[in-house]
N, C-alpha and C positions, 0 to 999 in steps of 0.2 A: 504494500500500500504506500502510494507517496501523497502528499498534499501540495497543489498548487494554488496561487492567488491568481483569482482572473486577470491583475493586470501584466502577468509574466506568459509567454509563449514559448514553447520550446519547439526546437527544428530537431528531424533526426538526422542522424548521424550520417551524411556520407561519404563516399570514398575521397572526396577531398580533407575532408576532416579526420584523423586517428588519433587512437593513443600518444599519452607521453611515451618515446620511444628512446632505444639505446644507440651511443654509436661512438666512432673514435673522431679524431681530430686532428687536424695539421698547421701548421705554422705559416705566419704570412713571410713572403721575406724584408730583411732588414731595412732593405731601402722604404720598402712601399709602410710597413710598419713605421718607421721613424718620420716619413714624410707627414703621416697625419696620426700621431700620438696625440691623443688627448690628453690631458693635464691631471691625469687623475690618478690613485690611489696613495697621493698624499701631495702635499703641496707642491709642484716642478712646473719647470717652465717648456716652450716647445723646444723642440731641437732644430737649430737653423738647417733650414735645407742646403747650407755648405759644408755643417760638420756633419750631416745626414749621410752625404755623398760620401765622404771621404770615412765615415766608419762600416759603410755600407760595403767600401773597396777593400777596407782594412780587414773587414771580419770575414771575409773572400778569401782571402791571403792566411789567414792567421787559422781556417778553422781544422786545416788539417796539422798547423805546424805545432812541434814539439816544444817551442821553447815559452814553456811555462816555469815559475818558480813552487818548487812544492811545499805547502804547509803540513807541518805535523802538530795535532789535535793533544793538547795540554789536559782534556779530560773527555768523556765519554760515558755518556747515557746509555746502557745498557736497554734494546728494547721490551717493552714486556707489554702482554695483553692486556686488553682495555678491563676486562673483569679482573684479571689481579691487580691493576692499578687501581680499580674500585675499590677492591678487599682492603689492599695498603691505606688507600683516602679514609675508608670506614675507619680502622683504627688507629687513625689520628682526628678523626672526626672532622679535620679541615678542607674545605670544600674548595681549593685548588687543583686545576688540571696541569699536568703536566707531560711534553712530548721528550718520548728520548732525545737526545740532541749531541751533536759532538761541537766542541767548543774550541776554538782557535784565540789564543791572547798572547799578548808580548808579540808581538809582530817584527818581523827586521825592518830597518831602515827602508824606504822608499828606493833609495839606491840598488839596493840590492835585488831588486824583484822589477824595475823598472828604467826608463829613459824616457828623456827628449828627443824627437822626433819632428820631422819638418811634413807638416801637410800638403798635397798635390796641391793646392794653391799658394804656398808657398811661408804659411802660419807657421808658429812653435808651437807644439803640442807637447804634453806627457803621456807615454803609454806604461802600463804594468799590468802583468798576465800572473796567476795564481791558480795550482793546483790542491785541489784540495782532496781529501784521502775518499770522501766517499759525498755521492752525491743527494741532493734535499734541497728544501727550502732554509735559502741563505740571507738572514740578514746581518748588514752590516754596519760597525759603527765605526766614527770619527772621531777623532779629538782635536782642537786647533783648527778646530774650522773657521774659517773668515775670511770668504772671498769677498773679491773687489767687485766692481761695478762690471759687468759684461764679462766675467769667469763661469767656464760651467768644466762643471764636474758629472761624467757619466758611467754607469757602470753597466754590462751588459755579459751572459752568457754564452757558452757554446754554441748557443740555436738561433744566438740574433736579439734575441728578450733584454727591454733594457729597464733600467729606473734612471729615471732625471729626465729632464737635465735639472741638476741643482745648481743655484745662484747666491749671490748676496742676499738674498729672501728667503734663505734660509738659515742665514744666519744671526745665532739667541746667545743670552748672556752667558750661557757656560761653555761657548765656541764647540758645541758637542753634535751632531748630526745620526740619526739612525734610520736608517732603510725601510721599505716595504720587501718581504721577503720576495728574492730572485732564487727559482732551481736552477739547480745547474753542479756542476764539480770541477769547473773552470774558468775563474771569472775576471774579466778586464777592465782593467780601470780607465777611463781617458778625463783628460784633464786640457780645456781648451782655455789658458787665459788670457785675456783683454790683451795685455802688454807684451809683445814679443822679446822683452828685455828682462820681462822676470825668471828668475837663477832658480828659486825655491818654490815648494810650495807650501799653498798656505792650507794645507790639512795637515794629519795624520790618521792613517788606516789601523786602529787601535785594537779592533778585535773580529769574526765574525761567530754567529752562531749558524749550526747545520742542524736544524729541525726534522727527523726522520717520520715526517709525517705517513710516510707507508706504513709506519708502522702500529699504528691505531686502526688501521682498514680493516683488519681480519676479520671483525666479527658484525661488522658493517650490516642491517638489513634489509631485503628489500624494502625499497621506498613504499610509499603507502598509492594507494588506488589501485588503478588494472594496469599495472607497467610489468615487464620480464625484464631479468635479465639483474647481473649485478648491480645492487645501489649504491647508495651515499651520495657521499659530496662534501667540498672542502672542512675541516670544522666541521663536521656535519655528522653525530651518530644520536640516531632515533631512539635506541632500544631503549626499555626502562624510561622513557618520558612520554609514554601515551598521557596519563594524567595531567600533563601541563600542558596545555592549552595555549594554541600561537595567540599573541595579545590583540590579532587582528578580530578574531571573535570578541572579545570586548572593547568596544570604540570609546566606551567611556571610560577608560584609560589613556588613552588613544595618546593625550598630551604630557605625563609623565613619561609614559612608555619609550617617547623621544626622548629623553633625560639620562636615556639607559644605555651604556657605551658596552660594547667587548673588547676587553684588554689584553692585547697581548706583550708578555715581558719579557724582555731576553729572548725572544724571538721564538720559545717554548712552553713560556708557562702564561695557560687561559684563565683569567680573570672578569668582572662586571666590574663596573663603577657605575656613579651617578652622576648627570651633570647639575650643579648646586647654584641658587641664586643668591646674591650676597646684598646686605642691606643699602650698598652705592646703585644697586640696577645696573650697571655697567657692561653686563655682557662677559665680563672676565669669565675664563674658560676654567673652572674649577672646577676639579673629578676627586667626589670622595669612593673612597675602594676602603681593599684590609689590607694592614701592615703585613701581615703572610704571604701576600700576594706580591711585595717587592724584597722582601727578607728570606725567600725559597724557605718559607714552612717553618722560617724559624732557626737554621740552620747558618744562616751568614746574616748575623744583626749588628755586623761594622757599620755606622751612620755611612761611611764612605761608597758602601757597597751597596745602599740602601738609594743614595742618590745615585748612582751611577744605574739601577735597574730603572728611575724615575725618564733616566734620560732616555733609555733605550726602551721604552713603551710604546707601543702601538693604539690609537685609540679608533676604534671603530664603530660609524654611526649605520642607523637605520639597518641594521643588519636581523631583517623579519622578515617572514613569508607574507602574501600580500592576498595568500588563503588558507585558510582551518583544514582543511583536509582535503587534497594530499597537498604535504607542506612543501614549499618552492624554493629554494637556497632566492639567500638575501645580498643587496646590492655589497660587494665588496671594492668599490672604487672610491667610496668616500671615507679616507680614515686622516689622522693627522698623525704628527709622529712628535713623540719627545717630551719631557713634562719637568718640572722641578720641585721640586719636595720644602712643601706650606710648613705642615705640623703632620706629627708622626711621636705616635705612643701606642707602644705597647703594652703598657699594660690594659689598654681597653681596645686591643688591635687595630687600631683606625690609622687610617695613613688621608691625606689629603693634597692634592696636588695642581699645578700650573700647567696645564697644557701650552707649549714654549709654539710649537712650529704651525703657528696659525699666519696668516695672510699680514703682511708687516705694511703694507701699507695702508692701514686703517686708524684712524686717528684714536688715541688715548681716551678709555670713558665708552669708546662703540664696540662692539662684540666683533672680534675678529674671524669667526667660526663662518667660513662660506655659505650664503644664505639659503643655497642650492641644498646642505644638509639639513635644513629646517630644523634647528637644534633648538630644545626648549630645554631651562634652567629649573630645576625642583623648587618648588617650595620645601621647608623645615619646619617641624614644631620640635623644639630644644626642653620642654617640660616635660613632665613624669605624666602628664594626662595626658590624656588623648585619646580619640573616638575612635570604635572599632566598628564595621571588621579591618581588619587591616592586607596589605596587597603586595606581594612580592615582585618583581620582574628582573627577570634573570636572563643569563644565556649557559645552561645547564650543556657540559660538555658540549661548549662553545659551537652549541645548534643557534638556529632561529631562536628570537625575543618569546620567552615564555612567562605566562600568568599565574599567579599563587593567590589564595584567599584565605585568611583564616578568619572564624566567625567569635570566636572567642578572645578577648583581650589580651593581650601576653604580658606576662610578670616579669620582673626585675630579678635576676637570677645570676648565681655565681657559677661561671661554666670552667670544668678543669679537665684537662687533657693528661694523662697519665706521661705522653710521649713526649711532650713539651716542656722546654725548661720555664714555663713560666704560669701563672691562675690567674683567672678573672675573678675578680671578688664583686659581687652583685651590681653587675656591669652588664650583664646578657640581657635579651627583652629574649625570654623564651616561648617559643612555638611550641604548645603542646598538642595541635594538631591541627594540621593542613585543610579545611572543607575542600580543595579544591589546587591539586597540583604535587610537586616534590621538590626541593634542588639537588642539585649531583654535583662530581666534581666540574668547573668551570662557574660557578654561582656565588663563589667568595667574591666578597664585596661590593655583593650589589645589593639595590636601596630596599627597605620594606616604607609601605606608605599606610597614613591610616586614613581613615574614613575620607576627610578633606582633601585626602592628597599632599601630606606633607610628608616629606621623608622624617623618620624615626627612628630608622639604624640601617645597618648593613652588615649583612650575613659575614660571620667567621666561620659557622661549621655546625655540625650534627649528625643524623644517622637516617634522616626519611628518606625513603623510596616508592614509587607508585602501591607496591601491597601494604605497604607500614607507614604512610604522610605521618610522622610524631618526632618530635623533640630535634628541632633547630635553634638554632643561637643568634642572633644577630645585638652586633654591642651597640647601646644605646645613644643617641645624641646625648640626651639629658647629661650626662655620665661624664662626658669628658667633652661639653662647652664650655665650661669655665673652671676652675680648679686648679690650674696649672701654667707653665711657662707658655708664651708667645707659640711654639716653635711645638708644642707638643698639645695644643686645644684647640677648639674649634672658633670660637668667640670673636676673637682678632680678627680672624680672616673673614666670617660670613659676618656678622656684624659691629667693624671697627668702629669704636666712639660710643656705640650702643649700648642697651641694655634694652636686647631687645630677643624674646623667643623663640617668636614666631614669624616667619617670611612666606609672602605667595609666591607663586612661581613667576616664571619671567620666560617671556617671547617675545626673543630680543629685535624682531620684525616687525610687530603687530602692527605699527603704523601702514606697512609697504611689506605686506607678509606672501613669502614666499608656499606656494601652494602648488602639491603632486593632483593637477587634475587625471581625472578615470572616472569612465563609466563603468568599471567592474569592480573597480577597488573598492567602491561604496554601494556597490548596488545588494540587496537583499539575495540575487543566485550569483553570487560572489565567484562560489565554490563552482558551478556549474559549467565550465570550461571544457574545450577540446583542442587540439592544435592543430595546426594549419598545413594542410603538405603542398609540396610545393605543384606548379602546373607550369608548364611549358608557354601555354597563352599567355601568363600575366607575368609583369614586365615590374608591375610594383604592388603595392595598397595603400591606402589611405585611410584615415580614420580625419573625421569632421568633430570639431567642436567651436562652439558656441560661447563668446567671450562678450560678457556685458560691459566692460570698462578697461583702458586701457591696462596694460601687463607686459613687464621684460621678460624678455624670455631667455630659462637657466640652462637646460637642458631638459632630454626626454629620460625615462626609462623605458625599457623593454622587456617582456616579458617571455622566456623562449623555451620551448618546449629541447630538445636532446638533436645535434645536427650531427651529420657525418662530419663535416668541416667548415670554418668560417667561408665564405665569399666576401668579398669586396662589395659594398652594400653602401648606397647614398643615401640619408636622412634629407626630407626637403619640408619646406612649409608654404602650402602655397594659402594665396585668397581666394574668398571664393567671387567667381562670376557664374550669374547663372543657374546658382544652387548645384555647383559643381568646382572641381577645382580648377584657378586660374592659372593668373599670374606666381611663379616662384620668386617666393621673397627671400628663400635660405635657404643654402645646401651645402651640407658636410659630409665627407666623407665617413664610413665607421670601421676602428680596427678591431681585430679580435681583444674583448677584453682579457684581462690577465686574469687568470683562474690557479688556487692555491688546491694541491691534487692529492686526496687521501684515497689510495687504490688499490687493497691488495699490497700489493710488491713491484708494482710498478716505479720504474725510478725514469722512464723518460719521459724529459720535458714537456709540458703541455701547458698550450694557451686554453684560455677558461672557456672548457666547452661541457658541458655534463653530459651524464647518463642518467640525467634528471631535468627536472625545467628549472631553470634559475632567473633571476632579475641582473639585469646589466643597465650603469647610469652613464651616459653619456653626454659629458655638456656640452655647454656652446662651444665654438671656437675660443682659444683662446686671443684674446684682442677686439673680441667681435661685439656688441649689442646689437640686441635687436627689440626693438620696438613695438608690440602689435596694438591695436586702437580695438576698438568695441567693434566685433563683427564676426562672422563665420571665418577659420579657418580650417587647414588640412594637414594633419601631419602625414609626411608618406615616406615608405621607405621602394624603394627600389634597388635592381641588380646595375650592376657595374655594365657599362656600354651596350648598353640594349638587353644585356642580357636576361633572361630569368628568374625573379626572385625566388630563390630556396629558402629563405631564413623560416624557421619553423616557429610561428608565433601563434600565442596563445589568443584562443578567442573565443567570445561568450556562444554558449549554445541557444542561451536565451535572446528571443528576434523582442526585443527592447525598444526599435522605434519606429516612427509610425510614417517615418522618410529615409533615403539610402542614407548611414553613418558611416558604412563603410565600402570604400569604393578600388577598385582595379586598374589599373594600367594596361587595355592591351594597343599593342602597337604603339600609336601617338596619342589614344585617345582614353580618357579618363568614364568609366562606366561604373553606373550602380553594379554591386558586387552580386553575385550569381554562385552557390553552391551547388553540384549536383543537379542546372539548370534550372535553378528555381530562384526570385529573389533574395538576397540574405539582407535582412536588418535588425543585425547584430553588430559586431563591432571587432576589433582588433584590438589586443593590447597594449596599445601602444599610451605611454603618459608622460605628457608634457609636462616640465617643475617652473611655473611662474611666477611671478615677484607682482604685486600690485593687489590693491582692495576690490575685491570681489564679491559681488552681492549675493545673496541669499539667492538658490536658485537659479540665480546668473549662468552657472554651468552646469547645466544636469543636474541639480543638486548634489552638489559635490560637497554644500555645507551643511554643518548639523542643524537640525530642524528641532521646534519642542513638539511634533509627532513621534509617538513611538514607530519602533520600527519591526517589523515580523519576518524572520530572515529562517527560510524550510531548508534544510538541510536533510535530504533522505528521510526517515521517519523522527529525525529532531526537531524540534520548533524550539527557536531562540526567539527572546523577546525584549527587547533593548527597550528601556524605560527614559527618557528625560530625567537630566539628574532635579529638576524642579519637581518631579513628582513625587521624588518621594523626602521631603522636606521636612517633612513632619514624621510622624511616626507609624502612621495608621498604612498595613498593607494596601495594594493596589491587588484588584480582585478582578482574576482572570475567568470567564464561563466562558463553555464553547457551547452551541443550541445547535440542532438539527433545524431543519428548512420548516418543519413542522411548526417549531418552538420548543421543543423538549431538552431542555437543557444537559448533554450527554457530560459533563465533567468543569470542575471547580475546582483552582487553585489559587491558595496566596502569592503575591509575588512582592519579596522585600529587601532586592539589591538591583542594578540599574541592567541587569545582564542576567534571565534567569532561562531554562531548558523546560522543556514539554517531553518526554520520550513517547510518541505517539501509539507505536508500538502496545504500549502497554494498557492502550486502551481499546475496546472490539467494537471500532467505528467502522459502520458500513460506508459503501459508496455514495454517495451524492453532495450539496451543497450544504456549507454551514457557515453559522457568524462566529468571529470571536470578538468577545466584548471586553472593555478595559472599565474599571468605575473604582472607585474610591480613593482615597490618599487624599494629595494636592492635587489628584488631574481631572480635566475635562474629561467626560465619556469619550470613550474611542471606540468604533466598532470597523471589522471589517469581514469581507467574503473570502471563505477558503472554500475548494475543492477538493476530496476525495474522490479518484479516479478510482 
């Protein structure tokens, strides 16, 4: 039995449309890759198409030749299965993830491993080449960083894969720089600066880490829906987290849930933080986590050793699936890199930090965090009260953003670890039982929120799992805001000058607020998706949207189901003429994004293509604005030089509107879209990320409404409440009636996010209402179907 609402239609499935399916992938080359990099997986600049050419010649030359300098690994992470690394986590009850890794430090001289070198045009360059004993995910760090105006620095692997270019914008007050992980097991450094006269350089290559991320795959599951074939995906293991729930199922979270970063440290160990709002409003990038989390478990608690992991931090946003079931790997282009260390006490585990490698050209007092990540700053309540239930969000073995609920208040508790050299003495807010979720390793440090949405602490550790949700720890604000030195509380930094508890949160846009428009990402058959195969006729697609007030535009997302291999693929945007697409007003090229590979035992390099669907963010150009006014546009993607788009994108099975949304390219001429020879009006998933005030309804309703919302998932019915409705105390009282009037079933509803299992009741076929009544709200009623 399914339920649908009259105002949903579904198409069946045909041979254009299939499964999320599996497959391999292959590399773009160097040149075509470097010429249109986009700027992404942490802050870098483009790379001139004259140092493009000549690394393009250079890694031509270089990829068969021998002469690399070899590093020997100072220690080594033995690897072990994901379930005895649980056993291990369990008895220490701290909720860090951690990958084997092999560790490179004390490095030689630059000398020794490199040279100046003269470019085919006739430039100074530096080159150094580095073998490393075994191959993984490489990040690496610098020390004495601080380059001059027009220096880049770039580093790239055996297969052509680069990071940077890095500049003077990236250079922070501890002259310290750290990577977004590159695979590879032999890696080249190029050093292109401004002055053909300078002698030295102005880095140092201080250490790297080799993450053996193959080696967490083994026990990897299939992904969830009707897919074959092996699963996973980067950071990516399901098992044991059915009960956590991706936070996309509850919207009324929706705005802390961006607050909630994944950490990566020392380029091995997976962490949560919060992003915190501080009583200036300023936008300053502050991430509270757990001191565990930069002190490896307790094990290296040198202050020295503590800021040095602060600098070598990875911070990653928006990293969620964008549906409840089956979950989608999350945008991994948008991270930042580097942090420096506020306050930091262990005895109530809490670490608090600077995110250093934000956008340097942004004036003092304005939020430097790219608006394109739509970053919202937490609210805090720093007192011993506070309204429950209270709300977790985590990234539980550094999967997609997951939801936690507990209905019962948590007490103030001394938590002690047997393995630890150190006790919390009535410093924990203890969880004694989960209504709804678990954390695993990877969930240290991330925020618990209560009623209001203020953050209230952040997870150190405990022992729940999906059949056991009981006894978690998370050390309190209250506890260690005030009491202590500068340097070890919280007070100073979130409210200097103050005496002040409680803080709301902070969207540091709201004026000119950056917005992920989708007609599926908010639509009620959300989950209802198919993916797109490709056709030989069509040349591109289109999706249409509807723009009431002017908006810059940041970039798209894309939504893509499993490819054999990238193609070379144009993003365009055109106007509409005609109720059709026009004029192109913008056109970029798109490369394969970069994809971080947990696979079995696979160790060769791969650009980010799964054997799952994931999210890929692509922005504008870099240098480019673009402007759009109130009025229909198109985004479209098309094949490279006539050719035929393959890209395999996700698209609603539900026909949504009541004119073409989404349209075809064949030949030169742009067509209502046709499945299976019949009209489609449905949509592509394609999502534009724009900058500018947007009215209610303006797009699709793509804003929250005070209508609740009734979103059918198979035989679940979810029912999302206004948080105005329930403001008071009195439940909101759900009946469903048969066509007759006979009221077939009645329930309380008294959180903003509550479940139906429909199932469970022996409703026959035909039409029925469901009705909302009591609380704060107006009556709501509306029509459902039983097929």
């Amino acid at each position: 039995m399914a339920l649908a609402t009259t105002a949903w239609r579904r198409f069946a499935q045909r041979s254009c449309v299939g499964f999320l399916s599996y497959g391999r992938c292959v590399c773009l080359s160097l040149a075509t890759l470097l010429l249109a990099l986009p700027a992404v997986a942490q802050l870098a600049t483009p790379i001139p198409a004259t140092i493009a050419t000549d690394l393009s010649e250079r890694h031509a030359t270089l990829r068969n030749a021998q002469e690399a300098y070899s590093l020997h690994a100072v220690s080594r992470t033995e690897p072990v299965s994901t379930l005895r690394q649980q056993e291990e986590t369990a008895s220490s009850g701290l909720r860090l993830l951690e990958l084997p890794a092999v560790e490179y430090r004390q490095l030689p001289e630059s000398q020794l491993w490199g040279e100046w070198i003269t470019t085919a045009s006739g430039e100074r360059a530096w080159r150094g080449a580095l073998q490393l004993e075994e191959a993984g995910w490489n990040t690496l760090y610098f020390g004495n960083y601080q380059l001059s105006r027009g220096d880049m620095l770039i580093i790239a692997n055996e297969a052509g894969e680069v990071r940077g270019a890095f500049t003077e914008a990236n250079n922070v007050a501890s002259h310290s720089l750290t990577t977004a992980p590159l695979y590879g097991e032999r890696l080249t450094i190029y050093y292109y600066p401004a002055s053909s006269q300078e002698e030295s350089l102005p880095w140092r290559l201080e250490g790297i880490t080799t993450a053996l991320l193959s080696a967490i795959g083994e026990e990897l599951p299939l992904p969830n829906g009707n897919h074959s074939g092996s699963g996973g995906s980067p950071w990516f293991i399901v098992k044991g987290l059915e009960c956590a729930e991706s936070t996309v199922l509850h919207p009324e979270v929706e705005r802390i849930a961006r607050s909630e970063l994944m950490l990566v440290v020392r380029g091995k160990a997976f962490c949560s933080g919060t992003l915190l709002n501080n009583s200036r409003q300023d936008g300053d990038a502050l991430v509270l986590t757990a001191a565990h989390c930069l002190n490896a478990n307790y094990s290296c608690r040198d202050l020295k050793y503590v800021r040095q992991s602060a600098e070598q931090t990875l911070f990653y946003f928006n990293y969620f699936s964008p549906t409840g079931d089956p979950l989608i790997n999350g945008i991994e282009e948008q991270t930042l890199a580097g942090a420096e260390l506020l306050a930091y006490n262990e005895e109530h585990d809490m670490c608090l930090l600077r995110i250093t490698g934000v956008r340097p050209d942004v004036p003092q007092g304005k939020c430097a965090i790219p608006p394109s990540y739509r970053p919202y700053f937490a609210g805090w309540n720093a007192n011993r009260n506070f309204p429950a239930p209270v709300i977790g969000i985590h990234h539980p073995q550094a999967s997609v953003r997951r939801y936690n609920r507990a209905d019962e208040k948590p007490t103030l508790e001394s938590y002690e670890i047997s393995s630890l050299p150190i006790r919390w003495i009535d410093s924990h807010l203890y969880i004694k039982k989960w209504n709804a979720g678990t954390t695993a390793p990877g969930s240290s440090g991330s925020g618990l929120f209560d009623k209001n949405h203020h953050l209230i602490g952040a997870l150190s550790g405990g022992n729940s799992y999906c059949h056991a949700p009981y006894q978690d720890y998370y050390y309190a604000l209250s506890e260690v805001f005030t009491g202590y030195s500068d340097d070890k509380c919280l007070e100073p930094h979130l409210a200097p000058g103050r005496e002040q508890k409680i803080m709301e949160g902070l969207d540091p846009f709201a004026d000119n607020p950056p917005m992920r428009l989708s007609h599926q990402l908010y639509s009620p058959m959300r989950d209802d998706v198919a993916i797109r195969s490709a056709d030989d006729a069509i040349q591109g697609v289109a999706v249409r949207y509807d723009i009431d007030t002017s908006v810059q535009y940041l970039g798209s997302v894309l939504v893509l189901g499993a490819m054999q291999r990238w193609m070379p693929v144009t993003l365009s945007i055109y106007a509409d003429e005609g109720g059709k697409p026009g004029k192109r007003l913008y056109q970029q090229s798109l490369t394969n994004p970069s994809y971080m590979l947990v696979r079995g035992s696979e160790k060769a390099p791969k650009a980010r293509v799964l054997r799952d669907a994931f999210q890929a963010f692509f922005p504008v150009q870099e240098g480019e604005t673009l402007q759009l006014s109130a009025g229909t546009y198109y985004v479209a993607l098309e094949g490279s030089a006539g050719e035929p788009l393959s890209l395999p994108l996700l698209l609603s099975k539900a026909q949504s509107h009541d004119i073409p949304y989404a349209w075809h390219l064949v030949g030169s001429s742009w067509q209502p879209a046709q499945l299976g020879g019949a009209p489609y009006l449905g949509h592509y998933w394609v999502d534009p990320i724009v900058l500018g005030q947007l009215k209610a309804n303006g797009t699709n309703s793509v804003l929250m409404t005070d209508e609740p919302r009734i979103i059918l998932e198979g035989e679940r019915l979810q029912i999302i409440l206004p948080t105005s409705w329930l403001e008071g105390r009195t439940p909101i009282e759900l009946s469903l009636y048969s066509s007759s009037g006979q009221r077939v079933l009645t329930a309380p509803l008294t959180y903003s996010s509550s479940y139906l299992q429909l199932s469970d009741y022996a409703l026959e076929s035909g039409v029925y209402i469901l009705h909302l009544a009591g609380g704060e709200c107006e009556q709501y009623s509306c029509k459902l179907i039983c097929p």
